[in-house]
PDB file of N, CA, C and O in Angstrom:
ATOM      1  N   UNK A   1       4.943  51.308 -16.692  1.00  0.00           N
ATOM      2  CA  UNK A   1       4.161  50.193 -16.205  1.00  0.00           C
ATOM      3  C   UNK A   1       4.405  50.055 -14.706  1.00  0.00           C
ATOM      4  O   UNK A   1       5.413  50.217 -14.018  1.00  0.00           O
ATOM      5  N   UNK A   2       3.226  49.723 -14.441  1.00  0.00           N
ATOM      6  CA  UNK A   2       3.157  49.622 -12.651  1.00  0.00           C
ATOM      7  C   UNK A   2       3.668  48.744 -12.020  1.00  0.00           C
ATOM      8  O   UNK A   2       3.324  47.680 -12.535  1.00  0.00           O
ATOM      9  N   UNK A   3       4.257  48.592 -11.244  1.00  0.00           N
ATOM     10  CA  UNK A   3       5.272  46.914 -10.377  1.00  0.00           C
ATOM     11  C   UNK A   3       3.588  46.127 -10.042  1.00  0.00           C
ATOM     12  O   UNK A   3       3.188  45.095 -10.581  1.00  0.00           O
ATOM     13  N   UNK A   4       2.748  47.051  -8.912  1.00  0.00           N
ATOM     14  CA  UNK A   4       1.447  46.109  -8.835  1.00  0.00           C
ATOM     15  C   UNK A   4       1.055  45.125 -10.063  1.00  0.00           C
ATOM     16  O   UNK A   4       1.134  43.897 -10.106  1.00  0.00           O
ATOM     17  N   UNK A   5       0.563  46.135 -11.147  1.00  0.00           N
ATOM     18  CA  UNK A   5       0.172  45.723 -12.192  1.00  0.00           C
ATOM     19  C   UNK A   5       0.634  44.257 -12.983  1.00  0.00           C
ATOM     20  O   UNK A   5      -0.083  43.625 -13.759  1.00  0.00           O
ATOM     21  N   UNK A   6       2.120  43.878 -12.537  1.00  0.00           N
ATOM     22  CA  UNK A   6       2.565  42.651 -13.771  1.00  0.00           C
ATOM     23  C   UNK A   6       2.626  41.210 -12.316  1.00  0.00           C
ATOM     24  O   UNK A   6       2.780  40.008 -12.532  1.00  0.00           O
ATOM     25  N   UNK A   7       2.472  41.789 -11.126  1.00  0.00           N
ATOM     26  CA  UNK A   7       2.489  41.024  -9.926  1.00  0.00           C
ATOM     27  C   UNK A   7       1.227  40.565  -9.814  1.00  0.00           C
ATOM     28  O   UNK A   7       1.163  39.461  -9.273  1.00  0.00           O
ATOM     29  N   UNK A   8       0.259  41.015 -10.126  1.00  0.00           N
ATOM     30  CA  UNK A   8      -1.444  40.925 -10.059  1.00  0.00           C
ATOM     31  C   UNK A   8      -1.762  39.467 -10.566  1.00  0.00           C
ATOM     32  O   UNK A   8      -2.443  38.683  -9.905  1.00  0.00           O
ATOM     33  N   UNK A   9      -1.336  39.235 -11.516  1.00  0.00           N
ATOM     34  CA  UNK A   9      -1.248  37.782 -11.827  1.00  0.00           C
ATOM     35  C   UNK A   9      -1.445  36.497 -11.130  1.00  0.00           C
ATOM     36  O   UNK A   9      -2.377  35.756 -10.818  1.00  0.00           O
ATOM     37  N   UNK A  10       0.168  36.571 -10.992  1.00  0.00           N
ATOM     38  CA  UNK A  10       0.644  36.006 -10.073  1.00  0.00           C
ATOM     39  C   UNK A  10       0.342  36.176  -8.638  1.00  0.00           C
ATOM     40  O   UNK A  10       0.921  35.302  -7.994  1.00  0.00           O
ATOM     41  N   UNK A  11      -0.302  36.921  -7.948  1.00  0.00           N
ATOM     42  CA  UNK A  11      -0.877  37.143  -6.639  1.00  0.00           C
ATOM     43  C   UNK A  11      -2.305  36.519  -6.624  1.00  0.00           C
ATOM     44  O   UNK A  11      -2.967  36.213  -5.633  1.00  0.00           O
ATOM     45  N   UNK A  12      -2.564  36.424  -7.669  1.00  0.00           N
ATOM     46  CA  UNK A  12      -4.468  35.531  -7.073  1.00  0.00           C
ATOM     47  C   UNK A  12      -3.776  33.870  -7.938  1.00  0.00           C
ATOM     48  O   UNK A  12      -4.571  32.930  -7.944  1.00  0.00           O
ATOM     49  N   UNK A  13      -2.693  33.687  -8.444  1.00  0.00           N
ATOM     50  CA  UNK A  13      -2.557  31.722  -8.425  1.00  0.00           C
ATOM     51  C   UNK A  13      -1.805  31.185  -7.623  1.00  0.00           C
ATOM     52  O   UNK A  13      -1.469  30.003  -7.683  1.00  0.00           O
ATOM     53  N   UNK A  14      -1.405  32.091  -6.666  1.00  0.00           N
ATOM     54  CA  UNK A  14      -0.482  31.989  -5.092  1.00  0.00           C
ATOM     55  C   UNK A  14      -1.086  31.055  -4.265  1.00  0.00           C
ATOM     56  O   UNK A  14      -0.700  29.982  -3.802  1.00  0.00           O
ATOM     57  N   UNK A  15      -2.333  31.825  -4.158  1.00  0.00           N
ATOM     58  CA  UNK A  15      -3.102  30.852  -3.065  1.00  0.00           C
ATOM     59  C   UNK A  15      -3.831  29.253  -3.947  1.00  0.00           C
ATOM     60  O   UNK A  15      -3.700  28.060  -3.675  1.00  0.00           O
ATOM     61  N   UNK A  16      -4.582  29.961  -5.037  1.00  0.00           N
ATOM     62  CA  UNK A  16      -4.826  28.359  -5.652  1.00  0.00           C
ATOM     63  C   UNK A  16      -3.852  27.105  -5.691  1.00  0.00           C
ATOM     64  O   UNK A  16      -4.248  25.974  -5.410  1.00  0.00           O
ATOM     65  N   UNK A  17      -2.207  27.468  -6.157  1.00  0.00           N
ATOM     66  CA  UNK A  17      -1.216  26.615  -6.290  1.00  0.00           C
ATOM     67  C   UNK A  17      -1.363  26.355  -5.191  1.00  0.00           C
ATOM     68  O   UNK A  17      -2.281  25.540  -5.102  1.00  0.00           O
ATOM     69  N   UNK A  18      -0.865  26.656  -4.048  1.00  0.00           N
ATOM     70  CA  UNK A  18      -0.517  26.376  -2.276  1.00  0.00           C
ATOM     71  C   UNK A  18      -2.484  25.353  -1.828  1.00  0.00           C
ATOM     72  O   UNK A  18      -2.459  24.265  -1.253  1.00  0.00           O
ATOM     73  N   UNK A  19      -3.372  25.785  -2.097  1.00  0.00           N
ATOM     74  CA  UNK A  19      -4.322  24.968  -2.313  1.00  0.00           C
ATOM     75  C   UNK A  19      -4.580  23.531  -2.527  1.00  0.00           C
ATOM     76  O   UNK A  19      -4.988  22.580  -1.861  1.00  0.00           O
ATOM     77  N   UNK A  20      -4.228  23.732  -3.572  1.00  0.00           N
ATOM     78  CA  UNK A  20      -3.580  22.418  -4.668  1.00  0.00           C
ATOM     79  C   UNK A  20      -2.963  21.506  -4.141  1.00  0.00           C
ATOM     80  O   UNK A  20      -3.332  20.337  -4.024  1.00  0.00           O
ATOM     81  N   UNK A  21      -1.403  22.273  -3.581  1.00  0.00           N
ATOM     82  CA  UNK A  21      -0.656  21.414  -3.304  1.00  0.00           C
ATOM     83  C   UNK A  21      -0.716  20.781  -1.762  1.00  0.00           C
ATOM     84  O   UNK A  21      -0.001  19.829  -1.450  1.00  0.00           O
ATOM     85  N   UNK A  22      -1.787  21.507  -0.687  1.00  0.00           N
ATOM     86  CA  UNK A  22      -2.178  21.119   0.813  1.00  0.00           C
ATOM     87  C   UNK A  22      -3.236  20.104   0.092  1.00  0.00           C
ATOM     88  O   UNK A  22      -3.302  19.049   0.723  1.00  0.00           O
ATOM     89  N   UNK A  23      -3.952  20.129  -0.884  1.00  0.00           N
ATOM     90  CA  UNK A  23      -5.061  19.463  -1.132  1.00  0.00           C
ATOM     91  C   UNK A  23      -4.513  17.700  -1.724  1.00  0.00           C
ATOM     92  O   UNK A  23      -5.149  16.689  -1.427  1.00  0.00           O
ATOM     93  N   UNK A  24      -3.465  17.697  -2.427  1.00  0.00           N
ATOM     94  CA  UNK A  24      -2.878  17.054  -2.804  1.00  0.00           C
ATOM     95  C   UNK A  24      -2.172  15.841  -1.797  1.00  0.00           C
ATOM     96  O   UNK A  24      -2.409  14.640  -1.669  1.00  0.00           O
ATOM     97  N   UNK A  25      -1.299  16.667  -1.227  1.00  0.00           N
ATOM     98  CA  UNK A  25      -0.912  16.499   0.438  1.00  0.00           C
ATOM     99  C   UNK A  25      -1.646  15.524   1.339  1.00  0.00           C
ATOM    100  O   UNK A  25      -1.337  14.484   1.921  1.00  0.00           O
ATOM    101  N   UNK A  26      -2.642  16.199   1.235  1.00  0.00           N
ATOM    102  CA  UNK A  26      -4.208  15.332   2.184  1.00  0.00           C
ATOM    103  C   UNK A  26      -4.352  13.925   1.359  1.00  0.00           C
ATOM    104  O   UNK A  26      -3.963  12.813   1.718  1.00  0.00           O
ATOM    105  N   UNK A  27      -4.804  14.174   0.544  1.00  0.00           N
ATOM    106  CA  UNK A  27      -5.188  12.584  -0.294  1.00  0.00           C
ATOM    107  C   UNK A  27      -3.996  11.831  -0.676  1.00  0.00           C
ATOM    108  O   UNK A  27      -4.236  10.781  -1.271  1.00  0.00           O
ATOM    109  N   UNK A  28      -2.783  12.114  -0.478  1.00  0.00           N
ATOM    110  CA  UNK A  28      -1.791  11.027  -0.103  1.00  0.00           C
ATOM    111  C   UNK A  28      -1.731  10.694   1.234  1.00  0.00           C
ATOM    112  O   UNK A  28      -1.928   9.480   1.291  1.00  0.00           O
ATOM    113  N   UNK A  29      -1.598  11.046   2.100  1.00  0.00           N
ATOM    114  CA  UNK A  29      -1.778  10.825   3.466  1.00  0.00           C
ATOM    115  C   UNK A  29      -2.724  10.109   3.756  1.00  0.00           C
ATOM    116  O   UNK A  29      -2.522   9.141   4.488  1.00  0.00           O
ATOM    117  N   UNK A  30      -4.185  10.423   3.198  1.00  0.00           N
ATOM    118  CA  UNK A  30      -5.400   9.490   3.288  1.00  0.00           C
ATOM    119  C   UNK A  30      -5.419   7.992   2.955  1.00  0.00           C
ATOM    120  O   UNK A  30      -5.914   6.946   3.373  1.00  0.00           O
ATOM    121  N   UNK A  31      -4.458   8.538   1.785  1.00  0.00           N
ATOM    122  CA  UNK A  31      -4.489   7.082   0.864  1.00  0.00           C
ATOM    123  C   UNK A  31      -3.461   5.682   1.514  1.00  0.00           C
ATOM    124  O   UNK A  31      -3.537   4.480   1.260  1.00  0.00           O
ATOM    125  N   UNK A  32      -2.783   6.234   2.176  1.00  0.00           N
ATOM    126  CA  UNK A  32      -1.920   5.611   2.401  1.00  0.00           C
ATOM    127  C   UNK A  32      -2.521   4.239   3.472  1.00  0.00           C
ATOM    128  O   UNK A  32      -2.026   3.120   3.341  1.00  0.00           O
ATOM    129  N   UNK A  33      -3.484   4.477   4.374  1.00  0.00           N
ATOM    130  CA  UNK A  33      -4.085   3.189   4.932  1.00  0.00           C
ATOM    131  C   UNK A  33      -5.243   2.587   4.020  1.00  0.00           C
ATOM    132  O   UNK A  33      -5.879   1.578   4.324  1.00  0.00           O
ATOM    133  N   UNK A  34      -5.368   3.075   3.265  1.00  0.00           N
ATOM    134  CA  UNK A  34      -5.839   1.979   1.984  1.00  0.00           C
ATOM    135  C   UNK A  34      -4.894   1.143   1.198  1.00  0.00           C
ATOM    136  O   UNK A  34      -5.186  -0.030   0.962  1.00  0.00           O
ATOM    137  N   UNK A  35      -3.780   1.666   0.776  1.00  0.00           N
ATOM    138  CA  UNK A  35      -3.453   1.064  -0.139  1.00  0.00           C
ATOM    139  C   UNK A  35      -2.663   0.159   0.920  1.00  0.00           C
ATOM    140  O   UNK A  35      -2.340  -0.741   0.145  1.00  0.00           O
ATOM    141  N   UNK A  36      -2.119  -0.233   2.178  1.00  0.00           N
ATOM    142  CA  UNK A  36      -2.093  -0.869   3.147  1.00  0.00           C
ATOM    143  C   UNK A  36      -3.179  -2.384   3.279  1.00  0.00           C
ATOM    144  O   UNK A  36      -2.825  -3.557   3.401  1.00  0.00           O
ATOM    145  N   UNK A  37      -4.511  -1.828   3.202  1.00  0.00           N
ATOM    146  CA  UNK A  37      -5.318  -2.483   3.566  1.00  0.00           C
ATOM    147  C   UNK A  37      -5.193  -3.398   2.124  1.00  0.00           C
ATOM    148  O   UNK A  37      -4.817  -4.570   2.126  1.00  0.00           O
ATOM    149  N   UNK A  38      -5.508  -2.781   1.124  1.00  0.00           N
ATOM    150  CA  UNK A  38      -5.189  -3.639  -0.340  1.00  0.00           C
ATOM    151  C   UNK A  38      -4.285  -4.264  -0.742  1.00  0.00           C
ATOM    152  O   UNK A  38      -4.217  -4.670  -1.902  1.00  0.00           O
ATOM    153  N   UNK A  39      -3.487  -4.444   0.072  1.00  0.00           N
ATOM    154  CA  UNK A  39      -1.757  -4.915  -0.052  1.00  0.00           C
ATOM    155  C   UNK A  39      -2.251  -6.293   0.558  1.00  0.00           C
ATOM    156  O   UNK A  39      -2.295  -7.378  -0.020  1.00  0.00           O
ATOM    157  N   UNK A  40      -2.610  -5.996   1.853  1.00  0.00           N
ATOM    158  CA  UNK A  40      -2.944  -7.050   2.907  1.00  0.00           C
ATOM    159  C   UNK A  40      -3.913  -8.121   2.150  1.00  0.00           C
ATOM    160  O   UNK A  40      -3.653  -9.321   2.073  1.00  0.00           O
ATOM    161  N   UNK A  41      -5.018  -7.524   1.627  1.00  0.00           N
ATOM    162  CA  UNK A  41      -5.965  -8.470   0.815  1.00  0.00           C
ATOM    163  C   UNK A  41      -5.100  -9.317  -0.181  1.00  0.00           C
ATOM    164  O   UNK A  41      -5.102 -10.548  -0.148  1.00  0.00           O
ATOM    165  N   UNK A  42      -4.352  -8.571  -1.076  1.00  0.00           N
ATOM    166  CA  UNK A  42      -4.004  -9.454  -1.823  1.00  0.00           C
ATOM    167  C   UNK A  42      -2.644 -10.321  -1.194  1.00  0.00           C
ATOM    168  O   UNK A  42      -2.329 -11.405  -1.684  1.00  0.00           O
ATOM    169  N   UNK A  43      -2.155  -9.925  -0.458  1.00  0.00           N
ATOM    170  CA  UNK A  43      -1.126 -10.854   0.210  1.00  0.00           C
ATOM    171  C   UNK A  43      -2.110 -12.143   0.940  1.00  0.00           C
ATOM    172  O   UNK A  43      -1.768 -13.322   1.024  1.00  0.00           O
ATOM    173  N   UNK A  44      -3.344 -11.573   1.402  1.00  0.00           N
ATOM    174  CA  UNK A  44      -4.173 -13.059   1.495  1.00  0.00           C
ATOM    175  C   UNK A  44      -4.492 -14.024   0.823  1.00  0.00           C
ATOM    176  O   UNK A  44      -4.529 -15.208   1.157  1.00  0.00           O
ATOM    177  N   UNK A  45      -4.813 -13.393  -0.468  1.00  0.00           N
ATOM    178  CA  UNK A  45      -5.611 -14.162  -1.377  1.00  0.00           C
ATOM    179  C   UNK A  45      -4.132 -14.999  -2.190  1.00  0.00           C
ATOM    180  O   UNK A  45      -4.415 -16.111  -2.637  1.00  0.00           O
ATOM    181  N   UNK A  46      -2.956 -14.645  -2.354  1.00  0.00           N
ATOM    182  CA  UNK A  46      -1.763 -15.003  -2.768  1.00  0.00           C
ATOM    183  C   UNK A  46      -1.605 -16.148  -1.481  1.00  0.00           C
ATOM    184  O   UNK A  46      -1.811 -17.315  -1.817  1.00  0.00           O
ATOM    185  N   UNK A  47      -1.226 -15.879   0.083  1.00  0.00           N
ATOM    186  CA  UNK A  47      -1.495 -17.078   0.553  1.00  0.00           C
ATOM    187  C   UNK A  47      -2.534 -18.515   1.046  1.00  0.00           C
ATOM    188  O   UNK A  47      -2.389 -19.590   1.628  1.00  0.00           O
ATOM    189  N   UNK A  48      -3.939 -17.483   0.196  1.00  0.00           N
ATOM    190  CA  UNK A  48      -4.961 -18.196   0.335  1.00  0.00           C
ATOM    191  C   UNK A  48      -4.918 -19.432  -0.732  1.00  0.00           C
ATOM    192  O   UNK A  48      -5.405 -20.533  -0.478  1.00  0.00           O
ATOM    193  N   UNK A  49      -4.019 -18.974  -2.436  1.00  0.00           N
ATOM    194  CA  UNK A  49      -3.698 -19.909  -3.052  1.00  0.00           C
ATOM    195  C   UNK A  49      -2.776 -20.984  -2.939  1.00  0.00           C
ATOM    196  O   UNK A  49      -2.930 -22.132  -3.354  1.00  0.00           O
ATOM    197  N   UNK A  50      -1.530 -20.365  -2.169  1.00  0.00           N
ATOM    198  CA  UNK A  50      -0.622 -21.090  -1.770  1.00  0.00           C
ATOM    199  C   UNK A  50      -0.830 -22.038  -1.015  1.00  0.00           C
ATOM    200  O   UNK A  50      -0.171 -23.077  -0.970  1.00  0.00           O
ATOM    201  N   UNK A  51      -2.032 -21.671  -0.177  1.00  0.00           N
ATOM    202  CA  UNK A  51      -2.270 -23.181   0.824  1.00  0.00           C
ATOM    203  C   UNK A  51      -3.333 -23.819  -0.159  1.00  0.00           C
ATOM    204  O   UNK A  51      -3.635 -24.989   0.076  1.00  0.00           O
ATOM    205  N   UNK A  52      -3.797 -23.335  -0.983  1.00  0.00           N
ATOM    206  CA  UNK A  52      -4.746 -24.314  -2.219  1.00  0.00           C
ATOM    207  C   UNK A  52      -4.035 -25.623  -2.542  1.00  0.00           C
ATOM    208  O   UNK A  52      -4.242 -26.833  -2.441  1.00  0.00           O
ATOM    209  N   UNK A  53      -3.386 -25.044  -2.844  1.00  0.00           N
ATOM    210  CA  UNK A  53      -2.369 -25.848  -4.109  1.00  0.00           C
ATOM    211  C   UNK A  53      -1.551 -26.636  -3.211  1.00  0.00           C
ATOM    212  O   UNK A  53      -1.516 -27.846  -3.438  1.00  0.00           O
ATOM    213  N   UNK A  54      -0.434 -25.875  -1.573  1.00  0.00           N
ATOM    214  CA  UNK A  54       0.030 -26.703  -0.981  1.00  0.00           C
ATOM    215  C   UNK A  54      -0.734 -27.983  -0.155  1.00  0.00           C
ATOM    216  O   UNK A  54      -0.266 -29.051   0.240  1.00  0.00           O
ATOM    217  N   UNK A  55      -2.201 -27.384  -0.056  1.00  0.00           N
ATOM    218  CA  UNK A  55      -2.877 -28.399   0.356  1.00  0.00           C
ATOM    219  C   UNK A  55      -3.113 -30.256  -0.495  1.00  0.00           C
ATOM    220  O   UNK A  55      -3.608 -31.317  -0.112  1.00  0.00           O
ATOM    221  N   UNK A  56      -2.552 -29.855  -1.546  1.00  0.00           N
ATOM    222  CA  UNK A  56      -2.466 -31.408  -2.001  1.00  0.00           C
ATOM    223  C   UNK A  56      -1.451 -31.879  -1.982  1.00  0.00           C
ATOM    224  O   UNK A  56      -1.424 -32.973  -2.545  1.00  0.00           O
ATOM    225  N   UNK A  57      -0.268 -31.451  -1.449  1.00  0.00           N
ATOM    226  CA  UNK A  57       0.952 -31.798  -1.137  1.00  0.00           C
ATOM    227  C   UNK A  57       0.812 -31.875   0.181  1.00  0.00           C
ATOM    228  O   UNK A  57       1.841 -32.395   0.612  1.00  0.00           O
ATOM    229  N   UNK A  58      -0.137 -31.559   1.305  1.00  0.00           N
ATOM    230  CA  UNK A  58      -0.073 -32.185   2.787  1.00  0.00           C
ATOM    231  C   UNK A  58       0.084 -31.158   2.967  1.00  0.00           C
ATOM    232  O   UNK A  58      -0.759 -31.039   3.856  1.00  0.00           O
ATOM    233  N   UNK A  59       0.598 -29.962   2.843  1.00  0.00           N
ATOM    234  CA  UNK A  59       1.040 -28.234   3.393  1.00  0.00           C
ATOM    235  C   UNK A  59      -0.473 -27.397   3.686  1.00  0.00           C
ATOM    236  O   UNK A  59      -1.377 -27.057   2.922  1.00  0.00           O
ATOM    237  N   UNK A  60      -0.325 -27.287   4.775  1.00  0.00           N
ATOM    238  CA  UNK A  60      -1.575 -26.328   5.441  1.00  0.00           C
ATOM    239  C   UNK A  60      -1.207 -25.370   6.395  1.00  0.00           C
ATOM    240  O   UNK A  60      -0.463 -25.688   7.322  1.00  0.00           O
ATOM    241  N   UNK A  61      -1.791 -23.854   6.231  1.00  0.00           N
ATOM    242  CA  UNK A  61      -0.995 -23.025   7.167  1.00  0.00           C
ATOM    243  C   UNK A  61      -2.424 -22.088   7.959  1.00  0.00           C
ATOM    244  O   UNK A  61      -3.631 -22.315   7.878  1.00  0.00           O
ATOM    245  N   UNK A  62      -1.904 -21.330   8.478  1.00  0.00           N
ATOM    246  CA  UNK A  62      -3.088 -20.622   9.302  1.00  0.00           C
ATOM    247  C   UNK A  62      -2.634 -19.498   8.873  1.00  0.00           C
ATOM    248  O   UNK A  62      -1.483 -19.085   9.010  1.00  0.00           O
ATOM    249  N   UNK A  63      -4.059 -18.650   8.022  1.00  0.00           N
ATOM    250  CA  UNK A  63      -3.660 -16.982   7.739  1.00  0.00           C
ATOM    251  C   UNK A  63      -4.168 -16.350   8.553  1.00  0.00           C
ATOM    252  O   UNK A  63      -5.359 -16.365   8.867  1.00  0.00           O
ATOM    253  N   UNK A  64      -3.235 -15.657   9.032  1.00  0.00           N
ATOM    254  CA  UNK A  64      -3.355 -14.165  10.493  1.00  0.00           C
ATOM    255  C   UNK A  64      -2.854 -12.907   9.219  1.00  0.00           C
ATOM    256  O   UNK A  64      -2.212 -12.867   8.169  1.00  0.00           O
ATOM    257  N   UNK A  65      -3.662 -11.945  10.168  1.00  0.00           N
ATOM    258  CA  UNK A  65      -3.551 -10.763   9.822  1.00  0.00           C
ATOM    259  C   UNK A  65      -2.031 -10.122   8.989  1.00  0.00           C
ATOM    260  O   UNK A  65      -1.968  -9.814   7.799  1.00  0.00           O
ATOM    261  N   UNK A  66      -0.966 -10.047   9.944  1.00  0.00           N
ATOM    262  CA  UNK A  66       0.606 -10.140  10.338  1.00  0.00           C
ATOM    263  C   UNK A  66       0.844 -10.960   8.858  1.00  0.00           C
ATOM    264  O   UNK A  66       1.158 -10.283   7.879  1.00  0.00           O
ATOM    265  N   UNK A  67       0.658 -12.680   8.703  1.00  0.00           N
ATOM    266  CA  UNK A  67       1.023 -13.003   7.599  1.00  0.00           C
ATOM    267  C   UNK A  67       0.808 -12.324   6.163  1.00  0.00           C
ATOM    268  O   UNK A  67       1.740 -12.057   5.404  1.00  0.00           O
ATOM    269  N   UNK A  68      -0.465 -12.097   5.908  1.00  0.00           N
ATOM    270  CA  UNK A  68      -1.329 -11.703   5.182  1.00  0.00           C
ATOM    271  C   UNK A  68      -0.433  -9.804   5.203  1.00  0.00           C
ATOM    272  O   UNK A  68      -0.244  -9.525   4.019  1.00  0.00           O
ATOM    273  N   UNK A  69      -0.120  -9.084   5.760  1.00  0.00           N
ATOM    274  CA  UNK A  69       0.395  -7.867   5.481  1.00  0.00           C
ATOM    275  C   UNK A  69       2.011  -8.035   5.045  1.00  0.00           C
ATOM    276  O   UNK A  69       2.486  -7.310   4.170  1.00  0.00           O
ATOM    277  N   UNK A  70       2.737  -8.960   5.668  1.00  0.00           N
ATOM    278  CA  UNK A  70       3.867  -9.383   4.810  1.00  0.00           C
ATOM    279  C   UNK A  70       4.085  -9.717   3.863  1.00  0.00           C
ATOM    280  O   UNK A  70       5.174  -9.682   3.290  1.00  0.00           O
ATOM    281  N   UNK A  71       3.105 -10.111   3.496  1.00  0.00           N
ATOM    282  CA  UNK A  71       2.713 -10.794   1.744  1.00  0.00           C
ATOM    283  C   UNK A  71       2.471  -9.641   0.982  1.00  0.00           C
ATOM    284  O   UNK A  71       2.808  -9.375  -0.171  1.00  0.00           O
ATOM    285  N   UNK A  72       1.548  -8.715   2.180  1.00  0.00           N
ATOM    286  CA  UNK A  72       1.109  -8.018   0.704  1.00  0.00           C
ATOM    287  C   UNK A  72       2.079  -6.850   0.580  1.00  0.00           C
ATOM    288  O   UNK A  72       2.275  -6.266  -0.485  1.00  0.00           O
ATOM    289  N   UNK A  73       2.561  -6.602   1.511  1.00  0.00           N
ATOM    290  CA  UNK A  73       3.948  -5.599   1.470  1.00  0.00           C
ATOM    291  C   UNK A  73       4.855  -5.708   0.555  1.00  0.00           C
ATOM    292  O   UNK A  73       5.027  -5.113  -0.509  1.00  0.00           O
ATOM    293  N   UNK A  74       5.721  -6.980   1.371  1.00  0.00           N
ATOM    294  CA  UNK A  74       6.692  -7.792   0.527  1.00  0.00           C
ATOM    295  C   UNK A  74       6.598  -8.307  -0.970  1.00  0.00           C
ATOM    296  O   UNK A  74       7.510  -8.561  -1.757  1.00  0.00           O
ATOM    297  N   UNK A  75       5.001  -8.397  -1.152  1.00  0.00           N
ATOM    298  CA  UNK A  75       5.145  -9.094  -2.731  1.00  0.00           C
ATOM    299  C   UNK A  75       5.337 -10.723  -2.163  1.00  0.00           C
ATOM    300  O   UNK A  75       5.311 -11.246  -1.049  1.00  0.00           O
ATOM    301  N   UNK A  76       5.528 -11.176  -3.467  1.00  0.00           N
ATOM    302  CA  UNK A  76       5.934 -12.875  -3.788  1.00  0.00           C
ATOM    303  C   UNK A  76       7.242 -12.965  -2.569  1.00  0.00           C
ATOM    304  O   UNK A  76       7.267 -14.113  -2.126  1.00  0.00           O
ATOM    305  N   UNK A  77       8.051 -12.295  -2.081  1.00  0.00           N
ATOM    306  CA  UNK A  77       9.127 -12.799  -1.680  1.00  0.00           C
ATOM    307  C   UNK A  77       8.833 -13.056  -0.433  1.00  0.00           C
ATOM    308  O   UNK A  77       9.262 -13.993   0.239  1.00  0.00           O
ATOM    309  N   UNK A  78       7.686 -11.760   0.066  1.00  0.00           N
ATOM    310  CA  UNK A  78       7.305 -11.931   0.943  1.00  0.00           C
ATOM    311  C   UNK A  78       6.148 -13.225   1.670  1.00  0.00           C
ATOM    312  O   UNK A  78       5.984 -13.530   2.851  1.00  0.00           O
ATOM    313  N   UNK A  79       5.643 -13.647   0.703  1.00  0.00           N
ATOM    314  CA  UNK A  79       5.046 -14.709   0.739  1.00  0.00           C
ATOM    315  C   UNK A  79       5.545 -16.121   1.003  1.00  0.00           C
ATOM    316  O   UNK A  79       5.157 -17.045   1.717  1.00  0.00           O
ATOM    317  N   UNK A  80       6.757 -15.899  -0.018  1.00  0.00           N
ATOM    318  CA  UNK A  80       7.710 -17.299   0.332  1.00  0.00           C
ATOM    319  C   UNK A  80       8.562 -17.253   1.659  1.00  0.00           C
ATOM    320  O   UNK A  80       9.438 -17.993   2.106  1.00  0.00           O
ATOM    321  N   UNK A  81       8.046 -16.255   2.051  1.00  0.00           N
ATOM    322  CA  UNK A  81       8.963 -16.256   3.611  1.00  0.00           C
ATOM    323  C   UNK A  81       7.893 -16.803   4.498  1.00  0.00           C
ATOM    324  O   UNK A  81       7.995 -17.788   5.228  1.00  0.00           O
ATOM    325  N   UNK A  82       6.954 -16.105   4.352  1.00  0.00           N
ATOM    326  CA  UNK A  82       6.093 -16.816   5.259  1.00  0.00           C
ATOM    327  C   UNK A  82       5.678 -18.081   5.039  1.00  0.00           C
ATOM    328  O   UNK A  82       5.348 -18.663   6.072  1.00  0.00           O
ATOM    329  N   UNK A  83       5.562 -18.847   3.810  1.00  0.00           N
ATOM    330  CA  UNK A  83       5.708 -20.287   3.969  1.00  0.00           C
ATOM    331  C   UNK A  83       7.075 -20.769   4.269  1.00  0.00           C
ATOM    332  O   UNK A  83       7.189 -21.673   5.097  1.00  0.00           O
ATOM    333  N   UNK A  84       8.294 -20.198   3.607  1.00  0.00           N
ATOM    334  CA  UNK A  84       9.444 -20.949   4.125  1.00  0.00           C
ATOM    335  C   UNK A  84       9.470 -20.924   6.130  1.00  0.00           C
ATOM    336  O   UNK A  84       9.782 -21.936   6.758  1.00  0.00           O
ATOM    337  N   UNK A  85       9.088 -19.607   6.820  1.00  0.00           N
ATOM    338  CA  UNK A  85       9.006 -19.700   8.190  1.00  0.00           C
ATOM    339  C   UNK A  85       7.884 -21.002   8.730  1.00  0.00           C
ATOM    340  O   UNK A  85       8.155 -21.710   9.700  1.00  0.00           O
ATOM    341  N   UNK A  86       6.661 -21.148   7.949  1.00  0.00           N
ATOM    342  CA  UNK A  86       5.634 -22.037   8.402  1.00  0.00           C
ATOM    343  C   UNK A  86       5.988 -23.573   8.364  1.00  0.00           C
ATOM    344  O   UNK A  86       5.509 -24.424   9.113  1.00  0.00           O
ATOM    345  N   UNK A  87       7.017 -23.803   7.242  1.00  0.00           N
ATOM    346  CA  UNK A  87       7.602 -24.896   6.929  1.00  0.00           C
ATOM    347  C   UNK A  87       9.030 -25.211   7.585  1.00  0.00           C
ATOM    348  O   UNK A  87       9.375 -26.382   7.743  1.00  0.00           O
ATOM    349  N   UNK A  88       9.785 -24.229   7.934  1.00  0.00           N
ATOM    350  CA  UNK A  88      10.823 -24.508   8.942  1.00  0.00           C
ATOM    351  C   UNK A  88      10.496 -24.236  10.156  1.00  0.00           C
ATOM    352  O   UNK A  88      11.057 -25.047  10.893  1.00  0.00           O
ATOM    353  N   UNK A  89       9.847 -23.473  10.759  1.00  0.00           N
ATOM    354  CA  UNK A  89       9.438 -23.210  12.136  1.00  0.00           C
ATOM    355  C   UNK A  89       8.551 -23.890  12.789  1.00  0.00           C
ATOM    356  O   UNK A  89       8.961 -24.330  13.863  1.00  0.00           O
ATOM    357  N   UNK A  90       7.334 -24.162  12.483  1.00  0.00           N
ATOM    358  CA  UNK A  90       6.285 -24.806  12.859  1.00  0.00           C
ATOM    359  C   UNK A  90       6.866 -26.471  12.435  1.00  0.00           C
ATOM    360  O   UNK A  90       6.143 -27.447  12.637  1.00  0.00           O
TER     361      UNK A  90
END
């Protein structure tokens, strides 16, 4: 049996795998200022409720961009920071 012969295989899924995996590569990289941007939305809409609700308790805040990406980064903890900063700082 020929050395070419059992290598042949494996020589044409060389390039498909390596394909694959640059192709793969790309659409994480892509993805990554989306799922950014979707973080941010819902870190809005999380402090968009928070001033709902704090609004009948007298609590009103101003959502900026900056707040709104800490939230959505951070999650809930991140959220309560930015009201605990709006409520001790301001």
């Amino acid at each position: 049996m020929e050395f070419n012969a059992i290598l042949s295989p494996l020589g044409a899924f060389g390039p498909m795998i390596a394909g694959v995996l640059l192709l793969l590569l790309v659409v994480k990289l892509l993805s990554m200022p989306f799922k950014l941007v979707w973080n941010g939305l819902c870190g809005a809409l999380l402090l968009w409720f928070i001033n709902l609700v704090g609004s009948l308790a007298g609590f009103t805040m101003k959502i900026t961009v900056i707040k709104a990406l800490i939230a959505g980064f951070f999650g809930v903890p991140g959220a309560l920071a930015v009201v605990l900063y709006e409520l001790l700082v301001k």
